[in-house]
C-alpha positions as CSV (number, residue, x, y, z in Angstrom):
1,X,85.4,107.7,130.0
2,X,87.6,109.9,131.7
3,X,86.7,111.6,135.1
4,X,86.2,115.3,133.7
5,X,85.8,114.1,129.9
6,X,86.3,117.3,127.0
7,X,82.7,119.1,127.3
8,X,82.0,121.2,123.5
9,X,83.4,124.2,125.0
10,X,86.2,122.9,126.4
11,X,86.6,121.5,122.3
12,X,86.5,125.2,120.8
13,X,88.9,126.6,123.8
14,X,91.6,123.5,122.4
15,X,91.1,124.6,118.9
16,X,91.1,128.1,119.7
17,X,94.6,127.4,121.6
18,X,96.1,125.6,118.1
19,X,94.7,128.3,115.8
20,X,91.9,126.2,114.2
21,X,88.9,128.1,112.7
22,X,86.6,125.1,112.5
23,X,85.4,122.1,114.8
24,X,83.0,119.0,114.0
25,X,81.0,117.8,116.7
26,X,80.0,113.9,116.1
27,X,78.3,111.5,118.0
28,X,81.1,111.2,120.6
29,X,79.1,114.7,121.7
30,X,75.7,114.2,121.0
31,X,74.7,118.2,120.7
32,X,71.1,116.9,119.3
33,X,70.4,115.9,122.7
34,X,71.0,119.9,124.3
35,X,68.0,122.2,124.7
36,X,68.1,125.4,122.2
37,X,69.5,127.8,124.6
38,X,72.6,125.2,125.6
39,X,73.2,125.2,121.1
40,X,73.0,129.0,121.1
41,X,75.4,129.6,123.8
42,X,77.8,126.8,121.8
43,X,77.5,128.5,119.0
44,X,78.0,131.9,120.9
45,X,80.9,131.0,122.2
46,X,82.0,129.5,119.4
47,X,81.5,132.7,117.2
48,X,83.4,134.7,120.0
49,X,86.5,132.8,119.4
50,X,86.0,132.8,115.2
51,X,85.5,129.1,115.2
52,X,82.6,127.6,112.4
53,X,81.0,124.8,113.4
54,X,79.6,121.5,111.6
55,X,77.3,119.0,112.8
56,X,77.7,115.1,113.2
57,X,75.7,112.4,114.3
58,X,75.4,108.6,114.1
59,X,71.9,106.7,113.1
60,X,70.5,107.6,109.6
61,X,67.0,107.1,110.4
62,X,64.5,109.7,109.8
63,X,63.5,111.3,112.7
64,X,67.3,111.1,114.4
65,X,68.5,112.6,110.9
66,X,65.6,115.3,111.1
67,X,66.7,115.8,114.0
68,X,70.5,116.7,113.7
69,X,69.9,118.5,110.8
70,X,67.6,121.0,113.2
71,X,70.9,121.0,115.7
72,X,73.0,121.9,112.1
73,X,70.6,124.7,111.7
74,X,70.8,125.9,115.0
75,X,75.1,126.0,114.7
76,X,74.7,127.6,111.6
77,X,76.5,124.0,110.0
78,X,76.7,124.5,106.4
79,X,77.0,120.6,106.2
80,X,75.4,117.7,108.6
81,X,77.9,114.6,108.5
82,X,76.1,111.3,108.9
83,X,77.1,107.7,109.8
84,X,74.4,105.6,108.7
85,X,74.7,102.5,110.8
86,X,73.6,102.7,114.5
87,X,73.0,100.5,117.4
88,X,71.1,97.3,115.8
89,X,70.9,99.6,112.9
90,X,72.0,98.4,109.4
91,X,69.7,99.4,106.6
92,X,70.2,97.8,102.9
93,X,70.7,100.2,100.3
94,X,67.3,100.5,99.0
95,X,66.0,101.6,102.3
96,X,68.6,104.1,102.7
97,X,68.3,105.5,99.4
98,X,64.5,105.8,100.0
99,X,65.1,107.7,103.5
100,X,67.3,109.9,101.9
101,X,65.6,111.2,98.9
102,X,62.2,111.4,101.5
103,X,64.3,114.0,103.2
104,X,66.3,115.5,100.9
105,X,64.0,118.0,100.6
106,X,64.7,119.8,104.1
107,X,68.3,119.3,103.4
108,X,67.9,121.5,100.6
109,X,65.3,124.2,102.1
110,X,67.7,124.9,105.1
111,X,70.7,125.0,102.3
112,X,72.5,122.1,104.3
113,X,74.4,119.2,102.7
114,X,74.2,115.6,104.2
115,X,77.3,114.0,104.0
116,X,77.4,110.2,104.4
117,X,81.2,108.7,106.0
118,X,82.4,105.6,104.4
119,X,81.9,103.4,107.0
120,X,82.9,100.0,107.5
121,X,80.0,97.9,106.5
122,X,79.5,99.2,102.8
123,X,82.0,99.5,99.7
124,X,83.1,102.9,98.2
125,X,81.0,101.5,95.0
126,X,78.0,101.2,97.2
127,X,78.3,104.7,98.8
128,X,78.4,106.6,95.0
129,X,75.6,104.0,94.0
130,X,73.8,106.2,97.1
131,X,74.9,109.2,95.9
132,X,73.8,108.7,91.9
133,X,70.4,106.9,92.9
134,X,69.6,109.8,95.2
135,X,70.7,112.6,92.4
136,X,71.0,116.0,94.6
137,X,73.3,118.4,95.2
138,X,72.9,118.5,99.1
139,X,74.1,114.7,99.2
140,X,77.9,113.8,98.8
141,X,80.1,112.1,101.0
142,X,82.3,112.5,104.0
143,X,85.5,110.6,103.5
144,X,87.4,109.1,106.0
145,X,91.0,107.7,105.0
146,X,90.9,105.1,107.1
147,X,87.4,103.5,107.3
148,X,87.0,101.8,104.3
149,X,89.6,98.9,105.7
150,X,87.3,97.7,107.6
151,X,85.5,96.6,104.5
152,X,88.5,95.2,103.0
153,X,89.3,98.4,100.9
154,X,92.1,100.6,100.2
155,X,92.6,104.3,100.8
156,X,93.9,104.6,96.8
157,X,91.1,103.0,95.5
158,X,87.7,104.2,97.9
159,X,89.5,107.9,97.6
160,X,89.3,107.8,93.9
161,X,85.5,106.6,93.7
162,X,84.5,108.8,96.3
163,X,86.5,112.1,96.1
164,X,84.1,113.7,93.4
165,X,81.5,113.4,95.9
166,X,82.9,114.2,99.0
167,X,82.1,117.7,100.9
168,X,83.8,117.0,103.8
169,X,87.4,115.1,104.5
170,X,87.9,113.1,107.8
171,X,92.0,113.6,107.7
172,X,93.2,110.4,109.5
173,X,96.6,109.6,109.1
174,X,97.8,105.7,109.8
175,X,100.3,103.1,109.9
176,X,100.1,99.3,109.0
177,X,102.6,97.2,110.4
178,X,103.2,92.9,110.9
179,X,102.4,91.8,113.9
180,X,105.4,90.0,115.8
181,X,104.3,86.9,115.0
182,X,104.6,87.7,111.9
183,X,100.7,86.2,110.9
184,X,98.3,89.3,110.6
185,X,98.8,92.9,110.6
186,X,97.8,96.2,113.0
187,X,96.3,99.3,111.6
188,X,96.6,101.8,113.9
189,X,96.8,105.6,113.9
190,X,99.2,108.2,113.7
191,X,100.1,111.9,114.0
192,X,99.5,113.4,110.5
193,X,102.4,114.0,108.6
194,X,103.8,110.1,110.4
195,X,102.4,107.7,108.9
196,X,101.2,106.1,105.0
197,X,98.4,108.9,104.0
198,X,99.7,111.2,101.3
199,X,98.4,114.1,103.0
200,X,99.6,116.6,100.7
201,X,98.8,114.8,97.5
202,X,95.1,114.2,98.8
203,X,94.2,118.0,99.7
204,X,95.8,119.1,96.2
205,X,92.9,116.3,94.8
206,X,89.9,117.4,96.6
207,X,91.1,120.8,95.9
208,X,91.0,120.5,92.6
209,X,87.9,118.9,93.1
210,X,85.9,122.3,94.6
211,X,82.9,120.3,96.1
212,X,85.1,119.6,99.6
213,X,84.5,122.6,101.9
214,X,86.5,121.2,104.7
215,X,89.0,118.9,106.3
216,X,88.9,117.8,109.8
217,X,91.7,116.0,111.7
218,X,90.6,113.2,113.2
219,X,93.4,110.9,115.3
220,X,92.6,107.2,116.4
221,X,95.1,107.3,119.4
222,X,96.5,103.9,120.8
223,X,95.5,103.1,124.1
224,X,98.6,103.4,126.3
225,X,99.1,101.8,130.0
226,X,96.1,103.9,131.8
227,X,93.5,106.4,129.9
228,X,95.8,109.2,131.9
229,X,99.1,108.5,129.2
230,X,96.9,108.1,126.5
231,X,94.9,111.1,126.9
232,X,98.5,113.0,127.1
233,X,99.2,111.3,124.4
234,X,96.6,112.3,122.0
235,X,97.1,115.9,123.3
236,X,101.1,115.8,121.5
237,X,99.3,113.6,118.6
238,X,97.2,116.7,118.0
239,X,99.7,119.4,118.4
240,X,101.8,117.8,116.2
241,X,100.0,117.1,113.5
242,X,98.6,121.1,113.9
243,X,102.5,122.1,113.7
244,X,102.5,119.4,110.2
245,X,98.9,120.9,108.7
246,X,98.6,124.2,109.3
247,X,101.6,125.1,106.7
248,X,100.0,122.8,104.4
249,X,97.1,124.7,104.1
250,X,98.6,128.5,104.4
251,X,100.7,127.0,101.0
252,X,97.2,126.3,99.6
253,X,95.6,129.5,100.3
């Protein structure tokens, strides 16, 4: 961690800089763990600088679950995004199915939609086997372009399963490259706009599509010498792939 590490407002006043209208908080900032009156002045401040704000967290059990979704309500998060592993936490898919139709029900009284990310442990097929098995409106996906590698999958391929699901996009631009060696490969990230993720193409889709309301850039930033560079580093990373999006979606509207 660095020594003064990005607090949530110090995440609204960097958006606000770039011109952004909307920040996701995930479980890199745990907002579920703040007292009420800490949300409210969030999403205060927040509000003060036009910025909507949606919910993340890490863990699908029920009570951590029921418990973000409170902190969505609180932020006035019209979705609540959801990684189901956690920490020595890997349910099958019955279980998880069970949990979420047993709490689908809140979900849909406080007009919120859960959206599961395509994490690295299950296939795109598995995730819309969740989706159909549950059967609601307030359960889709959120779908991260990079991800699904980890379970062996392609962008191509997952984004076609999952895009009639998906509520909310994870817009992660990459690069895969041979090592040196010349026996394995690296997938790291890059600015969006730099590297293999059809950006345009992909927002035209889910567009099209009219169940994604949103598309957050995420950026997995290569560590550098010290955490100093690459924090400076993912600073320009953002900036330029603001300078690369922000047309992109002013052509849109």
């Amino acid at each position: 961690m660095p020594e003064k590490p990005l607090s949530a407002f110090g995440l609204l006043d960097k958006a606000h800089a770039l011109g952004v209208g909307l920040v996701q908080y995930a479980d890199n900032l745990p907002l579920e763990k703040l007292p009420a009156s800490e949300l409210d002045k969030i999403r205060n401040y927040a509000s003060s600088k036009n910025i909507s704000i949606e919910m993340g967290g890490r863990g699908l059990t029920v009570d951590h679950t029921l418990l973000c979704l409170k902190t969505a309500t609180a932020l006035a998060s019209p979705i609540l995004r959801m990684v189901i592993d956690g920490r020595g936490y890997e349910p099958d898919l019955d279980s998880i199915i069970q949990l979420i139709k047993d709490i689908e029900p809140e979900f849909a009284n406080r007009n919120i939609k859960l959206a599961l990310e395509n994490h690295d442990r299950l296939k795109a097929r598995q995730f819309e086997y969740i989706i159909q098995s549950v059967g609601s409106n307030y359960v889709g996906i959120c779908l991260d372009s990079v991800n699904s590698m980890g379970a062996g999958e392609g962008f191509e391929n997952v984004s076609e399963i999952l895009i009639p699901y998906t509520f909310n996009l994870h817009l992660k631009d990459f690069s895969i490259r041979r090592v040196s060696h010349k026996m394995g490969f690296v997938i790291e990230g890059t600015p969006a706009g730099k590297g293999m993720l059809k950006i345009p193409a992909l927002i035209e889709t889910l567009m099209q599509n009219k169940n994604c309301q949103s598309a957050i850039l995420e950026l997995w930033t290569p560590f550098q010498t010290d955490l100093d560079r690459t924090v400076q580093l993912e600073d320009q990373w953002t900036r330029e792939s603001m300078d690369y999006l922000i047309p992109i979606f002013k052509l849109i509207e």
